[in-house]
C-alpha positions as a printed NumPy array, in Angstrom:
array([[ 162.72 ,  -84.399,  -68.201],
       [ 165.602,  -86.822,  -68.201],
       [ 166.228,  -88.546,  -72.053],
       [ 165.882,  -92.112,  -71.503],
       [ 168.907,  -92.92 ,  -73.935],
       [ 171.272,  -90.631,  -72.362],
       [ 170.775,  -89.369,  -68.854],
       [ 172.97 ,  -86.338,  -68.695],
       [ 170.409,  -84.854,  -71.606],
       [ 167.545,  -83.264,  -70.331],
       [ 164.683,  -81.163,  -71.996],
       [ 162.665,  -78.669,  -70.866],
       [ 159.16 ,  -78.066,  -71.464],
       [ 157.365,  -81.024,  -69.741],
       [ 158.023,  -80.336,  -66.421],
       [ 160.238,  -78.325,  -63.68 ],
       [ 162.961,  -80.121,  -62.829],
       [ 165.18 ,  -80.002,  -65.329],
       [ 166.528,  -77.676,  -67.546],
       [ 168.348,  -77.48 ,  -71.354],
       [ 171.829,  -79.517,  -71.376],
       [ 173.577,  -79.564,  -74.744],
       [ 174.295,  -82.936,  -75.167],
       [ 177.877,  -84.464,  -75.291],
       [ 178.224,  -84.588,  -79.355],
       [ 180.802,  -87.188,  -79.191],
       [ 178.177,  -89.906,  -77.098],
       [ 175.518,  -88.909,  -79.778],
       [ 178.035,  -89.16 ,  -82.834],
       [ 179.233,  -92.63 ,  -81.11 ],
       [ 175.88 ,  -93.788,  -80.901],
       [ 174.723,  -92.992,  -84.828],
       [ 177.749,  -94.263,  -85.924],
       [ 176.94 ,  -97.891,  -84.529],
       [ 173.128,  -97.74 ,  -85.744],
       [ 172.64 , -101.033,  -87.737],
       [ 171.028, -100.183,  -91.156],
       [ 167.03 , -100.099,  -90.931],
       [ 164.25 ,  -97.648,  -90.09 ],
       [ 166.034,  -95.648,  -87.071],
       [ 169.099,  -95.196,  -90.032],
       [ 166.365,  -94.246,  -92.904],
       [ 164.478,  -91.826,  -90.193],
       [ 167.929,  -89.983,  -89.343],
       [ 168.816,  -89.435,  -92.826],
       [ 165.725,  -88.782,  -93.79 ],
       [ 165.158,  -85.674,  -91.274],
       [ 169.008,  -84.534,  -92.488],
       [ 167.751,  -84.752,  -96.096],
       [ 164.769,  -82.993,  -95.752],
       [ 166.137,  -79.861,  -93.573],
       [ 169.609,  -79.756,  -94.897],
       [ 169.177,  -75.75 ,  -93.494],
       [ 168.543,  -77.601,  -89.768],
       [ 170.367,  -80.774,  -89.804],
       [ 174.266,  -80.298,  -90.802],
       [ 175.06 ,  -84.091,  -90.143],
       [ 173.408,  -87.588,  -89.148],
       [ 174.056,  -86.996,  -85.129],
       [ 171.951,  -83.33 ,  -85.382],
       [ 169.188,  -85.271,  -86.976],
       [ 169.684,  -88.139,  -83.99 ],
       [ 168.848,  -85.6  ,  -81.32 ],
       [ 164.739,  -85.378,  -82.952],
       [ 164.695,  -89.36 ,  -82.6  ],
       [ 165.756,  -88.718,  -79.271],
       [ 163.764,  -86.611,  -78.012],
       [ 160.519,  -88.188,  -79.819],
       [ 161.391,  -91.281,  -77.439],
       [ 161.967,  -88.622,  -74.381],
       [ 158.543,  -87.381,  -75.144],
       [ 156.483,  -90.822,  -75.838],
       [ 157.852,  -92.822,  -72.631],
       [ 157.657,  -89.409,  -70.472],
       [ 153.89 ,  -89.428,  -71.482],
       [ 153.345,  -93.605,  -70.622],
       [ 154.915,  -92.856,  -67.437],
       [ 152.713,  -90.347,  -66.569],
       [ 149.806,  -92.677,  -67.65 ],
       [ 148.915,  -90.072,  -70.645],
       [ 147.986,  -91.325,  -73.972],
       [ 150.49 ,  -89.783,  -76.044],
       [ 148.762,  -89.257,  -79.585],
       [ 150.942,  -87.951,  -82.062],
       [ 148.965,  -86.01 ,  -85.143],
       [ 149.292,  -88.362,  -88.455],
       [ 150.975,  -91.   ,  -86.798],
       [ 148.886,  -92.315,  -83.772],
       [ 148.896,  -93.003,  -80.139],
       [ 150.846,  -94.982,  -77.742],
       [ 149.096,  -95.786,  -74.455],
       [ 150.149,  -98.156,  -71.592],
       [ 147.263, -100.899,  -71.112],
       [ 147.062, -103.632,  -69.153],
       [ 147.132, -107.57 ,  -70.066],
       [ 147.034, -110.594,  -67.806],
       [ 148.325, -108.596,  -65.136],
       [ 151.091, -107.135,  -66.786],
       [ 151.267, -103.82 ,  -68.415],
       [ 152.678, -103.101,  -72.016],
       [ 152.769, -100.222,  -74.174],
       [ 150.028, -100.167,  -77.151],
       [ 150.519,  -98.345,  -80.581],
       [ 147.412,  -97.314,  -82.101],
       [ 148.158,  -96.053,  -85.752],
       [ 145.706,  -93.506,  -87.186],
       [ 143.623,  -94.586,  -90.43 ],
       [ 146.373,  -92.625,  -92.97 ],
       [ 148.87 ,  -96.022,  -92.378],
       [ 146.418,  -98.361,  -91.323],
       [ 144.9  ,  -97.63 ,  -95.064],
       [ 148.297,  -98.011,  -96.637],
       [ 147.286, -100.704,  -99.487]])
């Protein structure tokens, strides 16, 4: 499955045409580097925090995020619902004719006082 972000990444697992790439580390370092402050930033440093044994640096802990977005838009294009344990699901739905992508949180944040 091609990465929507960067095309030349692929991952393997979802289907048969594609295989592991190693990503170019300089287009994935670029792209951190220019990642305005917010929840993206927090969720990359957060992931580098946590597994300091996994993630050396903020553009290791970029490739998750990465393929997290492979994963949910791989599963709307296939028409899936794409429910991810303690978060939620994302499903494509349809509205006036045109069709969006929904995000369905599970009770844990909708309960979030």
């Amino acid at each position: 499955m091609t990465n929507i972000d960067i095309q030349e990444i692929c991952y393997s697992g979802v289907d048969n045409n594609c295989s592991i790439t190693p990503p170019d580390i300089e287009v994935i370092r670029e792209r951190v580097h220019k990642l305005p402050s917010g929840y993206t930033k927090t969720l990359v440093n957060s992931l580098k925090d946590a597994f300091p044994d996994k993630f050396q640096n903020e553009e290791e802990a970029y490739m998750i995020f990465d393929a997290l977005k492979a994963v949910i838009a791989r599963g709307i294009q296939n028409g899936d619902s794409v429910d991810l344990e303690g978060l939620g699901v994302f499903r494509r739905e349809q509205e006036g004719g045109k069709s969006k992508v929904a995000f369905y949180p599970q009770a844990a944040l909708t309960d979030i006082d």
